[in-house]
BAMIMAR-359424 format. One record per residue: residue number from 1; z negated, y negated, x negated of N, C-alpha, C in turn. Coordinates in steps of 0.05 Angstrom, whole numbers. Layout:
BEGIN
pos  n.z  n.y  n.x  ca.z  ca.y  ca.x  c.z  c.y  c.x
NUM  Z  Y  X  Z  Y  X  Z  Y  X
...
This chain:
BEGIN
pos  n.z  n.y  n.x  ca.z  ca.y  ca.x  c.z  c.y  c.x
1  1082  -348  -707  1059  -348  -690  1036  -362  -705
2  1023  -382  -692  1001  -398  -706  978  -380  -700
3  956  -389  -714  930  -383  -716  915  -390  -681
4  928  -410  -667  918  -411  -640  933  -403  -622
5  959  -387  -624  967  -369  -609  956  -335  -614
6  956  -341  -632  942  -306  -642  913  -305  -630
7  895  -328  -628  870  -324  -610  877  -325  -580
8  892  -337  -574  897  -335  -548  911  -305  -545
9  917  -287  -557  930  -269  -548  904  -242  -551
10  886  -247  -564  871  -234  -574  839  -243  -557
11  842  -259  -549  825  -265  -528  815  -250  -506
12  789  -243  -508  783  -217  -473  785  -234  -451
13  796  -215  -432  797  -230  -407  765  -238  -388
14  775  -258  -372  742  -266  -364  740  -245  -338
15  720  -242  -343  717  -224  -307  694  -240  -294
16  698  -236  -274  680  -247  -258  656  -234  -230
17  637  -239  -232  615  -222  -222  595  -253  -203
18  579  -239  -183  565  -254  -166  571  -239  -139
19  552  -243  -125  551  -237  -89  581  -228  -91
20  588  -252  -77  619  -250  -61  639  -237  -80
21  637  -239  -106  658  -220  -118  650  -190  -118
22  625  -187  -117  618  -155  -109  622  -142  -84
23  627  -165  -70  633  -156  -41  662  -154  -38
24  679  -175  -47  702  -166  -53  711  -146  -64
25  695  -140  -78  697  -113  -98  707  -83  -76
26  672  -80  -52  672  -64  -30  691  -72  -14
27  710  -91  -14  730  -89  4  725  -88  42
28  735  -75  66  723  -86  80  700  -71  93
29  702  -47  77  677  -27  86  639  -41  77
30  643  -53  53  622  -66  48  626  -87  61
31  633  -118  77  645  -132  86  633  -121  117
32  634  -100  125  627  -86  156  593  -83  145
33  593  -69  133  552  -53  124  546  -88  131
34  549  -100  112  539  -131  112  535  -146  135
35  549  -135  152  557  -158  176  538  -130  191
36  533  -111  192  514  -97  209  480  -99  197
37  484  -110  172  451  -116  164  444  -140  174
38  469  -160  172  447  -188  195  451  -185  211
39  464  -174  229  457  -159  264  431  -162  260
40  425  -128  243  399  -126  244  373  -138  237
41  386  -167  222  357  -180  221  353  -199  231
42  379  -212  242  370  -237  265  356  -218  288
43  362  -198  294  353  -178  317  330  -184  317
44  315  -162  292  290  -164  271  273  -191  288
45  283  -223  272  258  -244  279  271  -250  304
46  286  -241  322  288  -259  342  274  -240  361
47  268  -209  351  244  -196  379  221  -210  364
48  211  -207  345  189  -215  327  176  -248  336
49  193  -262  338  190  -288  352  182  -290  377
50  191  -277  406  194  -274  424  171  -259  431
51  176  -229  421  146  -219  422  128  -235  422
52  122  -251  400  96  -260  395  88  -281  411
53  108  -294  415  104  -320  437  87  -303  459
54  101  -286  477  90  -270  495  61  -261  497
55  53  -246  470  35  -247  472  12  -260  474
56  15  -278  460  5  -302  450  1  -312  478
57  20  -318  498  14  -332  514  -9  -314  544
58  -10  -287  534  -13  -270  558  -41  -271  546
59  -57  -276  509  -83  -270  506  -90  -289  516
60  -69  -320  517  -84  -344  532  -99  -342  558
61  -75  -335  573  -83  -335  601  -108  -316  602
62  -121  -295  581  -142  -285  595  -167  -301  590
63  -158  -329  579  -188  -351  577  -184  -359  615
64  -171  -360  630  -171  -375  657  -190  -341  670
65  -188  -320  663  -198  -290  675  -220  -299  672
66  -238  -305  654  -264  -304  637  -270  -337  652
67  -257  -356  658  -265  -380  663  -269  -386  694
68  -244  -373  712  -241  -384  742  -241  -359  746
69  -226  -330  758  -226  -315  772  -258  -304  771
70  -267  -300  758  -298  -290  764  -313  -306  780
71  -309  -337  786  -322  -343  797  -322  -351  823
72  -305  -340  833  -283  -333  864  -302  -314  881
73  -313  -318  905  -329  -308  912  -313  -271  922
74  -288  -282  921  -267  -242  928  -254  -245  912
75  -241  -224  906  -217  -220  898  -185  -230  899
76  -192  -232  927  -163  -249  940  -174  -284  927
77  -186  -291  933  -184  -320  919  -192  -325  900
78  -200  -301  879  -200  -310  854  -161  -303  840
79  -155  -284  854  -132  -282  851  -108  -306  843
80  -116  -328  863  -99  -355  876  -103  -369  845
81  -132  -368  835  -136  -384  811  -130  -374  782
82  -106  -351  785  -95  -346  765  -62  -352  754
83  -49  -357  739  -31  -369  731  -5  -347  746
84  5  -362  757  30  -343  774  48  -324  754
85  55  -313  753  84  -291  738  62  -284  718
86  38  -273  709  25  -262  689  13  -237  696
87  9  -224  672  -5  -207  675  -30  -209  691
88  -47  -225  685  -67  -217  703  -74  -226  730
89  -55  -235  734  -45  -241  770  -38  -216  775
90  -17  -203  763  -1  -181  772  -28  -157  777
91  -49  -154  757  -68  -131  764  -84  -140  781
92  -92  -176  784  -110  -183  809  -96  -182  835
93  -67  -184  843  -55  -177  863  -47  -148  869
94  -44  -134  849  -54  -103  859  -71  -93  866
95  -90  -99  854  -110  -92  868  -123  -104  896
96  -119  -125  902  -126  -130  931  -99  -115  948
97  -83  -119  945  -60  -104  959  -66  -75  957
98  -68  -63  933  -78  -37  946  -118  -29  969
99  -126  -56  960  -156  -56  986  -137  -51  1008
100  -114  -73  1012  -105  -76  1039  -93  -46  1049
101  -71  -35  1033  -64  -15  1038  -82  13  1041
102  -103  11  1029  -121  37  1042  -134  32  1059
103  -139  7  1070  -149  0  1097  -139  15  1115
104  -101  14  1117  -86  21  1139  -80  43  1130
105  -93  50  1112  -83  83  1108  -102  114  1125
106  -92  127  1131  -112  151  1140  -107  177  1124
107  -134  188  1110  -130  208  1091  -122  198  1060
108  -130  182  1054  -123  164  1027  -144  169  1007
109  -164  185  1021  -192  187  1000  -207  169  992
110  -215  164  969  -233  154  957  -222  122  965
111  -238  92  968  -215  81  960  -224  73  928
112  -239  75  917  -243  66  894  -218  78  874
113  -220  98  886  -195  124  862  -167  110  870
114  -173  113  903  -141  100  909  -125  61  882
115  -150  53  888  -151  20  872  -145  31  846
116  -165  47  829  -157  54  804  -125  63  788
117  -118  83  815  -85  94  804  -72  66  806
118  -70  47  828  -52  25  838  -54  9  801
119  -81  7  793  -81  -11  781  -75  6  744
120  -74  27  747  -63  44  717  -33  36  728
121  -20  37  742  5  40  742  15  9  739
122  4  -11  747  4  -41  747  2  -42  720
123  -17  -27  704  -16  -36  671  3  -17  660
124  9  1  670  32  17  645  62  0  653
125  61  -11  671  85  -33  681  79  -52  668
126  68  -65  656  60  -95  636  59  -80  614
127  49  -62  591  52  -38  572  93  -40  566
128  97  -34  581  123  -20  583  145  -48  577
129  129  -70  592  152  -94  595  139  -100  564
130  113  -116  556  110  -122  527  115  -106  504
131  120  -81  503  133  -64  486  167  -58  481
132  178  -76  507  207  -75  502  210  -90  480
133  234  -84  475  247  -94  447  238  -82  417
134  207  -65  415  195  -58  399  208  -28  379
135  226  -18  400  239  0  393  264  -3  374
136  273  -30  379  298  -42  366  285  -39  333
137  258  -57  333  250  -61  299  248  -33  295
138  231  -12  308  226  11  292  261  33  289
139  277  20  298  298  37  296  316  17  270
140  308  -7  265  320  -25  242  303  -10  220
141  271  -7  223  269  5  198  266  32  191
142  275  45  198  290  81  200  310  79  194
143  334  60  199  364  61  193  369  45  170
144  370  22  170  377  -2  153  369  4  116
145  348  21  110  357  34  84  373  58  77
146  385  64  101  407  84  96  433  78  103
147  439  56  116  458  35  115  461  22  86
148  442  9  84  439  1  51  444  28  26
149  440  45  33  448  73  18  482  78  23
150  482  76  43  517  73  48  536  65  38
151  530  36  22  541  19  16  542  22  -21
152  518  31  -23  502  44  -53  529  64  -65
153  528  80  -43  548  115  -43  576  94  -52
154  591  81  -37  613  66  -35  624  56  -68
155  601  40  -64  607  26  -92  601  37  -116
156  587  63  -121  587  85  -139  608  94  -139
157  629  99  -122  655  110  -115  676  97  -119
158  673  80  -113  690  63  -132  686  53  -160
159  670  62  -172  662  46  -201  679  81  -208
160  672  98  -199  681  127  -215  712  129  -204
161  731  108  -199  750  113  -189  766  93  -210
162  752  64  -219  758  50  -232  770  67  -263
163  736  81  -264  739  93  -292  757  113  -292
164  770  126  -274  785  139  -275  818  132  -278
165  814  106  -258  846  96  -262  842  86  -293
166  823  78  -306  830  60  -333  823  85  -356
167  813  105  -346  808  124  -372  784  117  -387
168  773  96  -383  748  92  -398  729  72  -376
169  701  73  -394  680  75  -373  658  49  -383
170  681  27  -393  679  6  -406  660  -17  -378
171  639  -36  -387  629  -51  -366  644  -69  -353
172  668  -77  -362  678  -92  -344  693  -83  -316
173  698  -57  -318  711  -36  -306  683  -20  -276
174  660  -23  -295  643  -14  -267  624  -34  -261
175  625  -58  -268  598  -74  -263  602  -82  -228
176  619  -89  -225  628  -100  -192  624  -80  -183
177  638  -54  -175  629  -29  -164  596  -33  -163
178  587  -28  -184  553  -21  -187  540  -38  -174
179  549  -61  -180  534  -88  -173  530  -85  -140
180  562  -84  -133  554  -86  -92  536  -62  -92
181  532  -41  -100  508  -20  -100  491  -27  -101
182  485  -40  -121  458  -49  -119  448  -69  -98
183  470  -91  -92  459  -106  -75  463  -96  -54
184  475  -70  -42  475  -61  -16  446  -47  -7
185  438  -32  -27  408  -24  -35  386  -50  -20
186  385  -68  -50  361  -86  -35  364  -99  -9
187  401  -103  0  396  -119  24  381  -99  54
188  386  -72  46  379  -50  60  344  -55  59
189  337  -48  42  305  -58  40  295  -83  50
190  305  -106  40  299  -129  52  306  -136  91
191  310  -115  99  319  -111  125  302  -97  140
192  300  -72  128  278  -56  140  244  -62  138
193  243  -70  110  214  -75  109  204  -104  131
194  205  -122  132  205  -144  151  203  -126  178
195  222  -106  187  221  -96  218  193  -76  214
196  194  -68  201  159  -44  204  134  -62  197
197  137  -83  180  116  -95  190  115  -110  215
198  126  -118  222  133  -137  249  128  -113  271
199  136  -97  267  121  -64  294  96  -66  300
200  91  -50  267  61  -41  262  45  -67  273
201  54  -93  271  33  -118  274  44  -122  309
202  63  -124  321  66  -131  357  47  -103  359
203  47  -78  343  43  -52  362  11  -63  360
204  0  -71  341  -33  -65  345  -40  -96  360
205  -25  -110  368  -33  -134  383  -30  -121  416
206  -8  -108  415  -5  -99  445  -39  -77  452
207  -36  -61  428  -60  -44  436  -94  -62  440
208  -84  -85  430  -111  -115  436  -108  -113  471
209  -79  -118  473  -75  -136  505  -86  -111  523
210  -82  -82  519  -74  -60  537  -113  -57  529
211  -126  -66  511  -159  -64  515  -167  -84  526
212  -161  -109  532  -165  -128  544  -155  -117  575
213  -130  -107  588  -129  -105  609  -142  -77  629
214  -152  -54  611  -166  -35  614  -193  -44  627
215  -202  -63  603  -241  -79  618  -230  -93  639
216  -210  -112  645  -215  -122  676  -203  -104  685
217  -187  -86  697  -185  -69  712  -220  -51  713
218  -229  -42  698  -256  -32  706  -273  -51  716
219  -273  -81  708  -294  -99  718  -283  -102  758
220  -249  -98  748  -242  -102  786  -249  -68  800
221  -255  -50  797  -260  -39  802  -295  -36  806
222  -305  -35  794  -338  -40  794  -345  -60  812
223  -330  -80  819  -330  -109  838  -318  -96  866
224  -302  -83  867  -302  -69  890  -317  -49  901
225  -321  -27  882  -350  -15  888  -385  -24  897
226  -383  -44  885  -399  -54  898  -410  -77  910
227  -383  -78  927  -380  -104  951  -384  -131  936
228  -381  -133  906  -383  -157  901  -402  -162  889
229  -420  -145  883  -446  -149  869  -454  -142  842
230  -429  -121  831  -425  -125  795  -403  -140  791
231  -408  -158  767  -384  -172  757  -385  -187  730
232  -371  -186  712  -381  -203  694  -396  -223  687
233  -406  -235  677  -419  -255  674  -403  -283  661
234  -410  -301  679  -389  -321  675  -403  -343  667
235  -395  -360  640  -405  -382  620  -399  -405  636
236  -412  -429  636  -410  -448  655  -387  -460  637
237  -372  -483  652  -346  -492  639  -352  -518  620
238  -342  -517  598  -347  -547  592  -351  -570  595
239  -368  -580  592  -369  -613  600  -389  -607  629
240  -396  -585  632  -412  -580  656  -442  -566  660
241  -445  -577  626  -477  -557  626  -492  -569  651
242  -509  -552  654  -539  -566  671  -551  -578  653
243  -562  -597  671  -574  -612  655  -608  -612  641
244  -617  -614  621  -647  -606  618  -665  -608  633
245  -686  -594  639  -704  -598  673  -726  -621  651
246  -734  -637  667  -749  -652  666  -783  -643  662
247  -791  -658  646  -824  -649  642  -836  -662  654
248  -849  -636  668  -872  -648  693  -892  -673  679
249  -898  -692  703  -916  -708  691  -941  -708  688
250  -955  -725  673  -974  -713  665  -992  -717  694
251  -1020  -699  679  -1039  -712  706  -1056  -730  703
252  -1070  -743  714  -1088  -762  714  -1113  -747  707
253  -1128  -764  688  -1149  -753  689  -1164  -759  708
């Protein structure tokens, strides 16, 4: 036996470590956790995306509230000059539909009270639709670090199973075990944290939209109380100031 067969025999074996060999490691139980954490985070930005578009487009439309419907001499046709399928069509068409319906109603009471319920229930129906999906993130970040703990437990369990089949508790024997642990850990965190902020930030934008639709529901109510004679005050439109009044001329002496 030569001097370069004796190192070759005496040589440690290579092991090999990275992502995919730690996952190999977890076998197909880690292989499943994995494939249920990007569920949950394409889930994550694709309400996060969507949401926001939404909103985004519903704070728009309340520049056309503040610009054209105020300056509609009723309700019904300021109504016409609001953007079809939106929120604030939906509470300006409730509310004239409920004028109409306590017209033909007998024993309906107040109608101002009657207009008010029509139009709380018109906003907890727009509430209810912009809040869908919101429940998905806050249940990604409640679960998804104990998913990630799952996977943690797994691969601890197998590193103490290794050491047990080999008798010793040598690193090449638990690094793969430990390793998918660990990375089952941060991918758990890196999952959840993204969905609670993305909540906490749609939830306090929604509570923007639901104060924005509270004041025109009171401004449409005050506008019906009194036949038309409170109402916001409406900024003339661009490109449409009046023009400066002219200085009287002088007089003659």
């Amino acid at each position: 036996m030569n001097l370069y067969t004796l190192a070759a025999a005496t040589e440690a074996p290579v092991n090999e470590f990275g992502f995919w060999k730690a996952m190999e490691e977890g076998g197909p139980v880690a292989w499943s956790i994995l494939a249920v954490m990007v569920i949950m985070s394409v889930g994550s930005f694709y309400i996060l995306f969507t949401k926001l578009f939404e909103q985004n487009k519903v704070m728009k439309q309340y520049n056309g509230v503040k610009n054209a419907f105020w300056r509609a001499p009723s309700l019904k046709e300021g109504a016409t000059k609001l953007e079809k399928n939106s929120a604030w069509r939906q509470l300006a068409d409730d509310a004239v539909t409920a004028q109409e319906h306590h017209s033909k109603m007998e024993g309906a009471g107040n109608e101002i009270h009657f207009v008010e319920e029509e139009l709380a229930h018109s906003q907890n129906t727009i509430n209810q639709s912009l809040s869908g999906g919101l429940s998905f993130l806050a249940s990604v970040g409640a679960t998804a670090p104990f998913i990630g703990l799952l996977g943690t437990v797994i691969g601890i369990y197998r590193a103490l199973i290794n050491i047990g089949i080999e008798g010793s508790a040598s690193i090449d024997k638990v690094a793969g075990p430990v390793g998918e642990a660990l990375i089952m850990t941060a991918i758990g965190l890196l999952v959840a944290v993204p969905a609670v902020l993305a909540f906490n930030w749609l939830q306090s934008r929604n509570r923007r939209i639901d104060a924005l639709m509270t004041d025109f529901s009171n401004n449409i109510v005050a506008f019906i109380g009194s036949n038309g004679a409170v109402k916001p005050a409406v900024t003339a439109p661009a490109g449409k100031a009046k023009p400066a009044a002219k200085p009287a001329p002088a007089k003659k002496a």
